[in-house]
PDB file of N, CA, C and O in Angstrom:
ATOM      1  N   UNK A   1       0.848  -1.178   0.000  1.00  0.00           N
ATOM      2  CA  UNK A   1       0.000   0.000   0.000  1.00  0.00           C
ATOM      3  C   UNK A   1       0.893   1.239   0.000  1.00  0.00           C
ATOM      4  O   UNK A   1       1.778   1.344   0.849  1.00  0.00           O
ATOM      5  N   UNK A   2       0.660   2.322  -1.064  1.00  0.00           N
ATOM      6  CA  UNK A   2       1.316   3.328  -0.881  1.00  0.00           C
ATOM      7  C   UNK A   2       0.950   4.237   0.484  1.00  0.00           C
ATOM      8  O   UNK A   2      -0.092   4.282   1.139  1.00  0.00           O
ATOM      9  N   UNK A   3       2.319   4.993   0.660  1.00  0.00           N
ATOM     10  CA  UNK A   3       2.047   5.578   2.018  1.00  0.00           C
ATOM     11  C   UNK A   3       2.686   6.823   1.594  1.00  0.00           C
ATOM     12  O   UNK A   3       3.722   7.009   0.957  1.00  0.00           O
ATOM     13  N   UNK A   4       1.457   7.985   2.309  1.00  0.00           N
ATOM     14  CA  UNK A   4       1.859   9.480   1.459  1.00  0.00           C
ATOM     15  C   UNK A   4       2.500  10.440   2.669  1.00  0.00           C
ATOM     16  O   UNK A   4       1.951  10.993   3.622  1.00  0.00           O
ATOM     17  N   UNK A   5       4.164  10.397   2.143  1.00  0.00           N
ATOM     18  CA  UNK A   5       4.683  11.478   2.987  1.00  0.00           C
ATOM     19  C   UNK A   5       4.587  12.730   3.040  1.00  0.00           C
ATOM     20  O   UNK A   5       4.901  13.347   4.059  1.00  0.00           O
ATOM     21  N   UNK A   6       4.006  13.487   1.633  1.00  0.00           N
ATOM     22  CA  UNK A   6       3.946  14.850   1.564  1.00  0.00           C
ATOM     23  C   UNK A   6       2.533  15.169   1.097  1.00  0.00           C
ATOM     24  O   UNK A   6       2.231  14.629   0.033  1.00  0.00           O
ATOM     25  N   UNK A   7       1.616  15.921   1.658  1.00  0.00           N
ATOM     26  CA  UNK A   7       0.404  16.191   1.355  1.00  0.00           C
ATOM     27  C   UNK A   7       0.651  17.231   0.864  1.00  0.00           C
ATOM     28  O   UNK A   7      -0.395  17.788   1.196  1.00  0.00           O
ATOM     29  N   UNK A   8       1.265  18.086   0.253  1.00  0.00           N
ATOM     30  CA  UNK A   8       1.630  19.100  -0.688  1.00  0.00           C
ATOM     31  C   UNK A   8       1.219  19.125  -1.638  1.00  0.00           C
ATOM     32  O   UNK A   8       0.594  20.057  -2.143  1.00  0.00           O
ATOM     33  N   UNK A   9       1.533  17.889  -2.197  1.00  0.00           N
ATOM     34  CA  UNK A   9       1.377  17.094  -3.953  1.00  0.00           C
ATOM     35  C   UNK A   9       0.252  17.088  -4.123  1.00  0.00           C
ATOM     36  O   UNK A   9      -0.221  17.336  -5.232  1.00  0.00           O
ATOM     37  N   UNK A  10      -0.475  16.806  -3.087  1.00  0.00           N
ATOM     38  CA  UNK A  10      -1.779  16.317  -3.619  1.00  0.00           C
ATOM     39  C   UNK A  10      -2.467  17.786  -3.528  1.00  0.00           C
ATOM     40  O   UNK A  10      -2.086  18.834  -3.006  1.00  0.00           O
ATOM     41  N   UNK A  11      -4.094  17.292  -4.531  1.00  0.00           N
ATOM     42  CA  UNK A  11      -5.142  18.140  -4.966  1.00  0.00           C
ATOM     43  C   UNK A  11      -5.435  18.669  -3.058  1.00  0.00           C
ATOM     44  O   UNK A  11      -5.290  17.985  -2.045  1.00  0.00           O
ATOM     45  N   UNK A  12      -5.950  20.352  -3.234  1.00  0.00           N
ATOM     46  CA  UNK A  12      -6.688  20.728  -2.128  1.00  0.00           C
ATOM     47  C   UNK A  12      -7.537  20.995  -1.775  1.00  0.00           C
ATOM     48  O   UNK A  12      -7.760  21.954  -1.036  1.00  0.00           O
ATOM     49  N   UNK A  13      -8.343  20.158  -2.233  1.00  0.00           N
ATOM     50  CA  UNK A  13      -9.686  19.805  -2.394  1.00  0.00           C
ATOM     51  C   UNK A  13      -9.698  18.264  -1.933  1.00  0.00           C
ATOM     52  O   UNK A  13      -8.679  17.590  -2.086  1.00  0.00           O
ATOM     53  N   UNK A  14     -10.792  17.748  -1.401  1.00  0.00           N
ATOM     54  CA  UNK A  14     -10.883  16.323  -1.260  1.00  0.00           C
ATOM     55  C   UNK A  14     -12.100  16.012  -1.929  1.00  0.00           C
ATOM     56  O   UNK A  14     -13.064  16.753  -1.737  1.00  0.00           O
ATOM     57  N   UNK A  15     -12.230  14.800  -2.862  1.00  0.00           N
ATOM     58  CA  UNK A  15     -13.477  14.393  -3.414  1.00  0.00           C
ATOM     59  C   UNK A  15     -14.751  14.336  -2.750  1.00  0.00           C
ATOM     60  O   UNK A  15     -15.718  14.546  -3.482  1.00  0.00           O
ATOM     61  N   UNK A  16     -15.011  14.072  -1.390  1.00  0.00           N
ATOM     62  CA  UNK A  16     -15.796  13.937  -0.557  1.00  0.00           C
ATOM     63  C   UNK A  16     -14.999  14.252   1.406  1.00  0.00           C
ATOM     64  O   UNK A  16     -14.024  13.948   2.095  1.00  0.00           O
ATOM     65  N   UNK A  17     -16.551  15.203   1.471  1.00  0.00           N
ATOM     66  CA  UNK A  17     -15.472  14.876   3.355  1.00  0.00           C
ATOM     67  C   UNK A  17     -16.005  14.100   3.741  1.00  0.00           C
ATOM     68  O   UNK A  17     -17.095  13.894   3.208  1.00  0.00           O
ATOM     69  N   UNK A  18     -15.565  13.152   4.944  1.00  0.00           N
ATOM     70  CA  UNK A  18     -16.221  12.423   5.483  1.00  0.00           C
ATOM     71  C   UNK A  18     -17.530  12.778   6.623  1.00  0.00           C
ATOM     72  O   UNK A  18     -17.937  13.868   7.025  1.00  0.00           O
ATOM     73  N   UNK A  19     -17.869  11.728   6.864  1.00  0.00           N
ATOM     74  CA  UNK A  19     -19.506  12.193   7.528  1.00  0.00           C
ATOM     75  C   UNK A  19     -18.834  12.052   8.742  1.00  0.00           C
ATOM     76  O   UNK A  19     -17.906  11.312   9.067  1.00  0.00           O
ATOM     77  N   UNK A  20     -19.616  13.091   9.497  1.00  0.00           N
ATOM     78  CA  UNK A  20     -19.556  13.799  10.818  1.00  0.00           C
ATOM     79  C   UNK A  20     -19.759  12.505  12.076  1.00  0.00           C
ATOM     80  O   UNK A  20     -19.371  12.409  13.241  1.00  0.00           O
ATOM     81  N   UNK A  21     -20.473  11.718  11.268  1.00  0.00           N
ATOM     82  CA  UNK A  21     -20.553  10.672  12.474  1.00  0.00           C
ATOM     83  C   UNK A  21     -19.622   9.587  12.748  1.00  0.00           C
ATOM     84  O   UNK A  21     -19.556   8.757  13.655  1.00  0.00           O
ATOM     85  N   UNK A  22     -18.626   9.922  11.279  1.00  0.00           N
ATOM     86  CA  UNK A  22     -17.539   8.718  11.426  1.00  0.00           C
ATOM     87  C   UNK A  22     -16.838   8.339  11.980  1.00  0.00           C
ATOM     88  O   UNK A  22     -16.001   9.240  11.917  1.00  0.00           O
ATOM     89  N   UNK A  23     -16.221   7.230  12.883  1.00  0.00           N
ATOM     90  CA  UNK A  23     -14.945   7.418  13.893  1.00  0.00           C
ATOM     91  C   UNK A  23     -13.665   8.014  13.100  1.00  0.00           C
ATOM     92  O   UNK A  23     -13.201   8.023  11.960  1.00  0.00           O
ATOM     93  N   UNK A  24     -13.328   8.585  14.600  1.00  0.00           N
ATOM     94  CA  UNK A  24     -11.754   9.776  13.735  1.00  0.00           C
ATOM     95  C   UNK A  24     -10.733   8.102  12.864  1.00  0.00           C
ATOM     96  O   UNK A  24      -9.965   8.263  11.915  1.00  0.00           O
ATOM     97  N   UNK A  25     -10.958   6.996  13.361  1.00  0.00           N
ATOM     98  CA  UNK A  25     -10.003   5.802  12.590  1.00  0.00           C
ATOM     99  C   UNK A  25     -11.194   5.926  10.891  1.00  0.00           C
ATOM    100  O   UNK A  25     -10.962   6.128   9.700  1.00  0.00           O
ATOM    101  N   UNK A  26     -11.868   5.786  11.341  1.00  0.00           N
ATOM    102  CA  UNK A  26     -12.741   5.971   9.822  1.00  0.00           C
ATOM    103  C   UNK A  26     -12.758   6.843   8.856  1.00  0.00           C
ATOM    104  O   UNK A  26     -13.038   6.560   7.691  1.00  0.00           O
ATOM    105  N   UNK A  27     -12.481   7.892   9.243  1.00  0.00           N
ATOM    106  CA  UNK A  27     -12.160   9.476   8.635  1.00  0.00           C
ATOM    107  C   UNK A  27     -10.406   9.513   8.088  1.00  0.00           C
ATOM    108  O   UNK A  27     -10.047   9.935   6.989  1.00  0.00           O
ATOM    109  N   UNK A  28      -9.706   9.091   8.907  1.00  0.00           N
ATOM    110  CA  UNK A  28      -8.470   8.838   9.130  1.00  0.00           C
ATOM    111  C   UNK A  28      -7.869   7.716   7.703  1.00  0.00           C
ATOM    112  O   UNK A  28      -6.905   7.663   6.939  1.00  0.00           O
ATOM    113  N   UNK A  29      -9.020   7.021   7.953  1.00  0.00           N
ATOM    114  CA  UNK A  29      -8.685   5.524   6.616  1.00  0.00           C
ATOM    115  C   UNK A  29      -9.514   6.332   5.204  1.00  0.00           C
ATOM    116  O   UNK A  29      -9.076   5.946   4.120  1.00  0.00           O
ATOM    117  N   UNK A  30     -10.311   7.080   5.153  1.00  0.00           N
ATOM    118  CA  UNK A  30     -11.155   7.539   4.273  1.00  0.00           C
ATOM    119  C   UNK A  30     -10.033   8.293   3.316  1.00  0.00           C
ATOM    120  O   UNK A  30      -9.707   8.029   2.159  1.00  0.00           O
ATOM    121  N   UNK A  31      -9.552   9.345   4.230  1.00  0.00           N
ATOM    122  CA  UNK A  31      -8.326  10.380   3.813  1.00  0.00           C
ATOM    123  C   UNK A  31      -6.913   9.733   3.773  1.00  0.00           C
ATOM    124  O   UNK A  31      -5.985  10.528   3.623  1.00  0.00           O
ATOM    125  N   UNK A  32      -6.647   8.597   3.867  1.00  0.00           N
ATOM    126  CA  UNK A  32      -5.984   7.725   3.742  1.00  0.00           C
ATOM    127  C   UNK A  32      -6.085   7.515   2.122  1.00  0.00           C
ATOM    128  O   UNK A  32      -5.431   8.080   1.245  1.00  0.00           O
ATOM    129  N   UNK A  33      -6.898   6.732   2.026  1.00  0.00           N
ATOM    130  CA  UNK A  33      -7.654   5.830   0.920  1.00  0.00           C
ATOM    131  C   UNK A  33      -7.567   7.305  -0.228  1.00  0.00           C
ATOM    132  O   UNK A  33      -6.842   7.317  -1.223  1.00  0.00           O
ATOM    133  N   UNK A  34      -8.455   8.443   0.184  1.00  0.00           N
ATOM    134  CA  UNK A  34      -8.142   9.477  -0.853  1.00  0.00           C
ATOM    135  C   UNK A  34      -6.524   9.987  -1.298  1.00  0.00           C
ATOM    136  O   UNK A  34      -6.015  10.520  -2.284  1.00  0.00           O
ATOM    137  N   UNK A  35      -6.248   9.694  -0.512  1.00  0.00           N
ATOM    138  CA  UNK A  35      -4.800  10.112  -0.618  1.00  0.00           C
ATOM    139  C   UNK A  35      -4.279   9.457  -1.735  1.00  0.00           C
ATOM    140  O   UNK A  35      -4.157  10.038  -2.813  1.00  0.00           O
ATOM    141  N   UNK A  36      -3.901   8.069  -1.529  1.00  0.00           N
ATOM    142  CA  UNK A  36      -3.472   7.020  -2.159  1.00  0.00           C
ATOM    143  C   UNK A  36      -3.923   6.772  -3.441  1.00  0.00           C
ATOM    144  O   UNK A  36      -3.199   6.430  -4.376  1.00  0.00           O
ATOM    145  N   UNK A  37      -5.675   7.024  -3.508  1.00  0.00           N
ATOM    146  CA  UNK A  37      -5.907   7.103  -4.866  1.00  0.00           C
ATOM    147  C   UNK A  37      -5.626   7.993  -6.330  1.00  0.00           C
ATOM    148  O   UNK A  37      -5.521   7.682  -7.517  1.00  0.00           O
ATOM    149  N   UNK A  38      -5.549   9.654  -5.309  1.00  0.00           N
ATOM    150  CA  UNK A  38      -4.697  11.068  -5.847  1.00  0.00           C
ATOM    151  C   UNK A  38      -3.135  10.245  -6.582  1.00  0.00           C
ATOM    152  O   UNK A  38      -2.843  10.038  -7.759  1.00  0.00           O
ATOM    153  N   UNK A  39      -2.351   9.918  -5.238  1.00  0.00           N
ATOM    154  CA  UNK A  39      -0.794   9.337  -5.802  1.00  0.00           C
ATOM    155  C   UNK A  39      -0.971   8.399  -7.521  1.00  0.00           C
ATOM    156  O   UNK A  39      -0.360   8.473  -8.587  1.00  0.00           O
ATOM    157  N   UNK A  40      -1.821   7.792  -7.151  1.00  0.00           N
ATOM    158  CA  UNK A  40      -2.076   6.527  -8.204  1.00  0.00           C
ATOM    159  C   UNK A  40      -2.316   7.428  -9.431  1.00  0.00           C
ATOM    160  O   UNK A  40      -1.636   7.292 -10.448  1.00  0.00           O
ATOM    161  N   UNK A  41      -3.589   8.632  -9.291  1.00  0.00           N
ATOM    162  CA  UNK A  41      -3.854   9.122 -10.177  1.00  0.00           C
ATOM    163  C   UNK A  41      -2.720  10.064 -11.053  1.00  0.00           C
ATOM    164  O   UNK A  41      -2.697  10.265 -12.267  1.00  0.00           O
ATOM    165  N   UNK A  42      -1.880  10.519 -10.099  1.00  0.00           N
ATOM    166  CA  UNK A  42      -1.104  11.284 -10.479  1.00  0.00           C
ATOM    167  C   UNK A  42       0.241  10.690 -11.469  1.00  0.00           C
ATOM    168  O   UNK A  42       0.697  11.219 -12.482  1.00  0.00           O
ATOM    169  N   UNK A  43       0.765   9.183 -10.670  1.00  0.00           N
ATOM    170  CA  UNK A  43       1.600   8.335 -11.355  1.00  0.00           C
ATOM    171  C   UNK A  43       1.311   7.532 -12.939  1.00  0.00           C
ATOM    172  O   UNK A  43       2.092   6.904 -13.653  1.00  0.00           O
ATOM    173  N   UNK A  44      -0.386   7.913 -13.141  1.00  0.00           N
ATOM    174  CA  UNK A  44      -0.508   7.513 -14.161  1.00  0.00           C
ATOM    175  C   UNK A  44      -0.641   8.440 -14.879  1.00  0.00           C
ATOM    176  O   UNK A  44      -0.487   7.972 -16.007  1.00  0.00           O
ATOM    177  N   UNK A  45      -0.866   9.658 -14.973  1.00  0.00           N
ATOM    178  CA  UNK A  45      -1.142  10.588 -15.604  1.00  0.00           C
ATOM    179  C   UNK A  45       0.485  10.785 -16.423  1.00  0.00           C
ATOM    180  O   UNK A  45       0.621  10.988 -17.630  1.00  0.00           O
ATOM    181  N   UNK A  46       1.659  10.659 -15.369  1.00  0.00           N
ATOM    182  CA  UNK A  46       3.068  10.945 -15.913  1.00  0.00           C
ATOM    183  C   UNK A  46       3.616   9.960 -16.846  1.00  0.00           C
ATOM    184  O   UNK A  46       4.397  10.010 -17.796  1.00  0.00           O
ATOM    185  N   UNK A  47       2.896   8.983 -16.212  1.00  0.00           N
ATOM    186  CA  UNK A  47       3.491   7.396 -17.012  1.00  0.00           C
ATOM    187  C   UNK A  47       2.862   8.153 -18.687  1.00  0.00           C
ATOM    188  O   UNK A  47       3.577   8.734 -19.505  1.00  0.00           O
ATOM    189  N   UNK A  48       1.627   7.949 -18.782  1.00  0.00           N
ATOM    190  CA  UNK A  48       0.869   8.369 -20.022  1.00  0.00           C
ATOM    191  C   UNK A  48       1.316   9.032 -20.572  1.00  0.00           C
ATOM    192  O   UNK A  48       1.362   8.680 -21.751  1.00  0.00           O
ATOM    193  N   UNK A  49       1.922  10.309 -20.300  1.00  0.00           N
ATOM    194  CA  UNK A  49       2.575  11.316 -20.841  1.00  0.00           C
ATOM    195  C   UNK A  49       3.957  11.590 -20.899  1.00  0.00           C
ATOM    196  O   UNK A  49       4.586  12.580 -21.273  1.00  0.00           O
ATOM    197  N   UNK A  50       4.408  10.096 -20.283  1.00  0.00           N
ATOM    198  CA  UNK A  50       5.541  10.054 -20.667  1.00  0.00           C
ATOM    199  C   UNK A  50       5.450   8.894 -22.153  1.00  0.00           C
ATOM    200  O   UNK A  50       6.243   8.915 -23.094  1.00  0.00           O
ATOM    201  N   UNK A  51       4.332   8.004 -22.008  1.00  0.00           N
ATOM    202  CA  UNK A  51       4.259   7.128 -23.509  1.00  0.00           C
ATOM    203  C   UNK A  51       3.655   8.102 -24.734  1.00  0.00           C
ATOM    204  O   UNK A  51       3.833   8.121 -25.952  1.00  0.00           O
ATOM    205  N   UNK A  52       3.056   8.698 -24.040  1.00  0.00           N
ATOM    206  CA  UNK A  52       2.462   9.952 -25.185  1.00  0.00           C
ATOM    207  C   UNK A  52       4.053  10.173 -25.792  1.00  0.00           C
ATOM    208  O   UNK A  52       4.534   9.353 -26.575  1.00  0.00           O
ATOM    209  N   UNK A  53       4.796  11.365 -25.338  1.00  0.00           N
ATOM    210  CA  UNK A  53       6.267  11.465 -25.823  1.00  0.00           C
ATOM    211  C   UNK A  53       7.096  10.768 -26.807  1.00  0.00           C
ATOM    212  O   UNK A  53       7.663  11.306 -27.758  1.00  0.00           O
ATOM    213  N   UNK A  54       7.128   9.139 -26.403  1.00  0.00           N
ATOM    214  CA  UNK A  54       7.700   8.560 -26.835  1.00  0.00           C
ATOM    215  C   UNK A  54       7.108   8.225 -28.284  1.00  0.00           C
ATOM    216  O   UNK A  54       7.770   8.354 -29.314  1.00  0.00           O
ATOM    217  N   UNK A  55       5.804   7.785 -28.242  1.00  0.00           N
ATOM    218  CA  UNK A  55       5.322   7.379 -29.354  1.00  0.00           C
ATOM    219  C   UNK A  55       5.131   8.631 -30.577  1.00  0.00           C
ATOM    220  O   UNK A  55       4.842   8.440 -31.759  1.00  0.00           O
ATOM    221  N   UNK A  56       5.393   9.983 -29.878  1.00  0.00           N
ATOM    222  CA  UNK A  56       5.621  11.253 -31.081  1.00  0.00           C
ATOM    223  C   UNK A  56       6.803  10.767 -31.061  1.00  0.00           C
ATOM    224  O   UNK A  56       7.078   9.964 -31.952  1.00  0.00           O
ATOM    225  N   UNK A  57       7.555  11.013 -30.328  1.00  0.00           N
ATOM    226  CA  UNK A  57       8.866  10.933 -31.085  1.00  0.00           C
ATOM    227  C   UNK A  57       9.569   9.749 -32.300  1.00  0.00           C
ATOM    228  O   UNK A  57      10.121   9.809 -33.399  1.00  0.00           O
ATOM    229  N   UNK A  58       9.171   8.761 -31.375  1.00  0.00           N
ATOM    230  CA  UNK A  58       8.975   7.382 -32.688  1.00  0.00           C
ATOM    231  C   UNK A  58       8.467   7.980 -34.214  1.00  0.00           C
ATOM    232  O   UNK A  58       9.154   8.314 -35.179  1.00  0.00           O
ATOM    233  N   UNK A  59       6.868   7.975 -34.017  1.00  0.00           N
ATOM    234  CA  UNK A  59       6.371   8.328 -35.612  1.00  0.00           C
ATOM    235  C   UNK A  59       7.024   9.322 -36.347  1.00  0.00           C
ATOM    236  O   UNK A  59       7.156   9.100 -37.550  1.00  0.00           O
ATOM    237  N   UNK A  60       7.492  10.437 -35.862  1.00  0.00           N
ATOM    238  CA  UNK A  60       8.052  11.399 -36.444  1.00  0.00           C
ATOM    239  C   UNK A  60       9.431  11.230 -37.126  1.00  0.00           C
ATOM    240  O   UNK A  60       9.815  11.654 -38.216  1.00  0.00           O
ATOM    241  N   UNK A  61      10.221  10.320 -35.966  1.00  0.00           N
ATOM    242  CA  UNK A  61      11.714   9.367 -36.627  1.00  0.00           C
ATOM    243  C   UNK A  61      11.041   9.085 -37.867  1.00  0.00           C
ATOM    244  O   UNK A  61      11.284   9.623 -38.947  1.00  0.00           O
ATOM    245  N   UNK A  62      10.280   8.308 -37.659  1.00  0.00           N
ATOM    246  CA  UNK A  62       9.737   7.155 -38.826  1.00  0.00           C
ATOM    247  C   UNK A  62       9.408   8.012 -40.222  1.00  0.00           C
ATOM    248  O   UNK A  62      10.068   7.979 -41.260  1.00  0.00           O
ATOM    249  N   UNK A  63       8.224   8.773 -39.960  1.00  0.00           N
ATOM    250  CA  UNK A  63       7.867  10.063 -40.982  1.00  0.00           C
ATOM    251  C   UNK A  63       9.315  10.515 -41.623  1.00  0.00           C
ATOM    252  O   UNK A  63       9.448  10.238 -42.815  1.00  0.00           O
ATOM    253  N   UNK A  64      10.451  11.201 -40.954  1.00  0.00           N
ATOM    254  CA  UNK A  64      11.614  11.316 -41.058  1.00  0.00           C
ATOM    255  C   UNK A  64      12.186  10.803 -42.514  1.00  0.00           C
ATOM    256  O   UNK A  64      12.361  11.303 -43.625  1.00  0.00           O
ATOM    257  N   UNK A  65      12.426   9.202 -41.728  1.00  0.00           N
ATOM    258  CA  UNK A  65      12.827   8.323 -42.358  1.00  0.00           C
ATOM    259  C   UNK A  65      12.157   7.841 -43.853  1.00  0.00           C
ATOM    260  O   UNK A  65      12.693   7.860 -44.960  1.00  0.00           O
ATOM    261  N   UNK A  66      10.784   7.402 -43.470  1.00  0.00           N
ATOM    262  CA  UNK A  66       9.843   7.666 -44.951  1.00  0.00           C
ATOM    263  C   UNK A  66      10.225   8.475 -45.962  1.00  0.00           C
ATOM    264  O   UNK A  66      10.631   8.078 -47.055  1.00  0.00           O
ATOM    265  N   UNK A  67      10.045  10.165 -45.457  1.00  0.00           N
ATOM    266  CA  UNK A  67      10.134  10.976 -46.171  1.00  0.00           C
ATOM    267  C   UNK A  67      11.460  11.033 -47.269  1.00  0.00           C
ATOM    268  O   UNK A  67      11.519  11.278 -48.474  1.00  0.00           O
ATOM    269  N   UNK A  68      12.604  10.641 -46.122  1.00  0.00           N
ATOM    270  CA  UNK A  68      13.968  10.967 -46.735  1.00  0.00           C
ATOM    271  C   UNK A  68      14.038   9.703 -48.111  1.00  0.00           C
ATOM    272  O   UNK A  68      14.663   9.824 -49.164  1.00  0.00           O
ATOM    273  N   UNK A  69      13.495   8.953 -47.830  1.00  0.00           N
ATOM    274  CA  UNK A  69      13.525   7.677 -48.484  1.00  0.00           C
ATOM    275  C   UNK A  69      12.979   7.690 -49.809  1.00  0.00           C
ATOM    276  O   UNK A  69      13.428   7.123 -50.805  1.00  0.00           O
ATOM    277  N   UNK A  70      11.843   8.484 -49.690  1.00  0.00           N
ATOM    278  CA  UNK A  70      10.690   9.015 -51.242  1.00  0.00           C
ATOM    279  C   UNK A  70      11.868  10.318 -51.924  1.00  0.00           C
ATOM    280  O   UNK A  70      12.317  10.335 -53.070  1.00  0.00           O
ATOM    281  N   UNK A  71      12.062  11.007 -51.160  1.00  0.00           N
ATOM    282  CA  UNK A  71      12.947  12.117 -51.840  1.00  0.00           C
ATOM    283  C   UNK A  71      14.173  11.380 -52.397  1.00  0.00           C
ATOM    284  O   UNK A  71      14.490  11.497 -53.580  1.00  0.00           O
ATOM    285  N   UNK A  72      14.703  10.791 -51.725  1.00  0.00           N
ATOM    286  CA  UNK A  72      16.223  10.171 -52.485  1.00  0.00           C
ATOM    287  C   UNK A  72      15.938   9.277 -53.868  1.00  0.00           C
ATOM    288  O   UNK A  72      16.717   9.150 -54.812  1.00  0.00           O
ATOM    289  N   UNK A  73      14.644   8.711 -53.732  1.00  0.00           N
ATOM    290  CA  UNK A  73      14.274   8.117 -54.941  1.00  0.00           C
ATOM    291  C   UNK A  73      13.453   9.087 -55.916  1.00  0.00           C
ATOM    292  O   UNK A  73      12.916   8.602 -56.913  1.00  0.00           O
ATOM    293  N   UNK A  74      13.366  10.257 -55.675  1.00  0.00           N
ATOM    294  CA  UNK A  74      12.705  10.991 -56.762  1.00  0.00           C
ATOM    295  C   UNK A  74      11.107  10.880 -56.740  1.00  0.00           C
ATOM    296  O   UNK A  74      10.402  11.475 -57.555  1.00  0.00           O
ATOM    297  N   UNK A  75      10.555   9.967 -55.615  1.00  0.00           N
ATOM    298  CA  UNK A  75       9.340   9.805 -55.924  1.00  0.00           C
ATOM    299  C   UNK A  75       8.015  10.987 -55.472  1.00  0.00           C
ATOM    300  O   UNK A  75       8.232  11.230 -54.285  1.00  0.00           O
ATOM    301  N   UNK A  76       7.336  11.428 -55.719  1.00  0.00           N
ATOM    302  CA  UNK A  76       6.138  12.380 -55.308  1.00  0.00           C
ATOM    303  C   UNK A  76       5.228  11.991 -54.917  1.00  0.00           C
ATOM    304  O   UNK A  76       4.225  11.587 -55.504  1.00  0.00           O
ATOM    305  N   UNK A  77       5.506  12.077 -53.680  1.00  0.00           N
ATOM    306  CA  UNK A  77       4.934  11.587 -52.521  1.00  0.00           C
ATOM    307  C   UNK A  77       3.225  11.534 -52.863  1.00  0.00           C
ATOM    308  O   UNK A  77       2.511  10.531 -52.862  1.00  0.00           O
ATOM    309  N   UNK A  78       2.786  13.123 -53.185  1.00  0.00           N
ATOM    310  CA  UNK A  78       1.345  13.452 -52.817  1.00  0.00           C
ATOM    311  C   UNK A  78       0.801  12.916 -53.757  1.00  0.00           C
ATOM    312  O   UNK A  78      -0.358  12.571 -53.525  1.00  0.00           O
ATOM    313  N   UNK A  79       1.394  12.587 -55.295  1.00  0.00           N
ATOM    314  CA  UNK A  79       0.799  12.079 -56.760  1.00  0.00           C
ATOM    315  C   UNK A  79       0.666  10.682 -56.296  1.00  0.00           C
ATOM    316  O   UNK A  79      -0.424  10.124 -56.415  1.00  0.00           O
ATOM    317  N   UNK A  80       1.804   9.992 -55.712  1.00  0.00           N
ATOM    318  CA  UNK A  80       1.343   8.432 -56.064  1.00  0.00           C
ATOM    319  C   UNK A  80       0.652   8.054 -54.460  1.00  0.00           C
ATOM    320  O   UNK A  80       0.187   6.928 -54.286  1.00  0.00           O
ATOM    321  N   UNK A  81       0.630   9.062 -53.354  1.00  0.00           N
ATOM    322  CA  UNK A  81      -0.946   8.655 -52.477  1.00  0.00           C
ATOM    323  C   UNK A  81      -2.026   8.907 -53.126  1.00  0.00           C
ATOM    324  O   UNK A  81      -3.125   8.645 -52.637  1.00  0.00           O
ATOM    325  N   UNK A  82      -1.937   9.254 -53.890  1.00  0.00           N
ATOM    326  CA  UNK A  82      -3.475   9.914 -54.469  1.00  0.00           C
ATOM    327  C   UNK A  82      -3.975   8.862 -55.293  1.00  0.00           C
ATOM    328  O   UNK A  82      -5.127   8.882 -55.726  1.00  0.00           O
ATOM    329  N   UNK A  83      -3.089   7.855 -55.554  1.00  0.00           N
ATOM    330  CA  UNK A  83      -3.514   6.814 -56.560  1.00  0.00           C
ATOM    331  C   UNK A  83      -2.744   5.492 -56.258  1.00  0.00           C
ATOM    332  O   UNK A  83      -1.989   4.966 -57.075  1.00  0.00           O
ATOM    333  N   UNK A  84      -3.003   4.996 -54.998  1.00  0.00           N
ATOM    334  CA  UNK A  84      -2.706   3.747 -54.828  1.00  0.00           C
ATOM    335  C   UNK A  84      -2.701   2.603 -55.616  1.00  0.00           C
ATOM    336  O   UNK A  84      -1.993   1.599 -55.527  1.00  0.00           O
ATOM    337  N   UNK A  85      -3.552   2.877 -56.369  1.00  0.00           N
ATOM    338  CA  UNK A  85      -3.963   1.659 -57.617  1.00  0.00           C
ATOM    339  C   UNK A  85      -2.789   1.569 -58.227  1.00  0.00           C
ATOM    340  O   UNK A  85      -2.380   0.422 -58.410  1.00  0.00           O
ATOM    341  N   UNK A  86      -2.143   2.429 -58.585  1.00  0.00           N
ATOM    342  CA  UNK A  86      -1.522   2.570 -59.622  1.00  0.00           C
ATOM    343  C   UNK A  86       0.658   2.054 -59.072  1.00  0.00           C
ATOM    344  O   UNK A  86       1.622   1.847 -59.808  1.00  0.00           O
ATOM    345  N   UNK A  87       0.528   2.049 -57.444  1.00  0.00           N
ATOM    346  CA  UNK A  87       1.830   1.890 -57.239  1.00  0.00           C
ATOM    347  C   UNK A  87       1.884   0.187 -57.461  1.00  0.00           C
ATOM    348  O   UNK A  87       2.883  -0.464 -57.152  1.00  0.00           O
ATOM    349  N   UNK A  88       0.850  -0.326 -57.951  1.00  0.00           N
ATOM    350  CA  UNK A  88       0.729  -2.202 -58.143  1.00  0.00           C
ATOM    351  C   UNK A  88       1.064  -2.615 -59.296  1.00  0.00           C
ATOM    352  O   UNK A  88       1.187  -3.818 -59.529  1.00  0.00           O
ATOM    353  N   UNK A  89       1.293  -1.547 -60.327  1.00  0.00           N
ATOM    354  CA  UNK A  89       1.038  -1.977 -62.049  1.00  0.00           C
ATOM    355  C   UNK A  89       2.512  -1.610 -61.996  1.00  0.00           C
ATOM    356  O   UNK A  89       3.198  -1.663 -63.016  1.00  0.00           O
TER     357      UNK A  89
END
């Protein structure tokens, strides 16, 4: 179970407060539990956007690479997408 040393990080706001009748261990595990779910939320958000990153940077190599590949052969790019049929004959 993650365990949150800095309440800084997290949102300051809580999704829900707890109810007034709860024991302070109940309230205590509630804001616990919110806590932990914030961390989670937050570790995935970076993960994501750290695969977001990667996968631009990939396609764009690639695009790169494509591109340089049609130009060195003389080919025009936008004429022969436009007519797939025709790169088979």
């Amino acid at each position: 179970m993650l365990e949150v040393n800095n309440h800084q990080d997290l949102p300051k706001s809580r999704t829900s407060s707890p109810d007034v009748s709860m024991s302070t261990d109940s309230q205590t595990e509630t804001l616990k539990l919110e806590d932990e779910i914030n961390l989670v939320l937050q570790a995935l958000r970076v993960s994501q956007d750290a695969e977001y990153r990667l996968a631009e940077e990939l396609l764009f190599a690639q695009k790169k690479t494509f591109t340089s590949i049609w130009t060195n052969r003389g080919l025009n790019w936008q004429v022969t997408r436009q007519k797939p049929s025709q790169m088979l004959c």
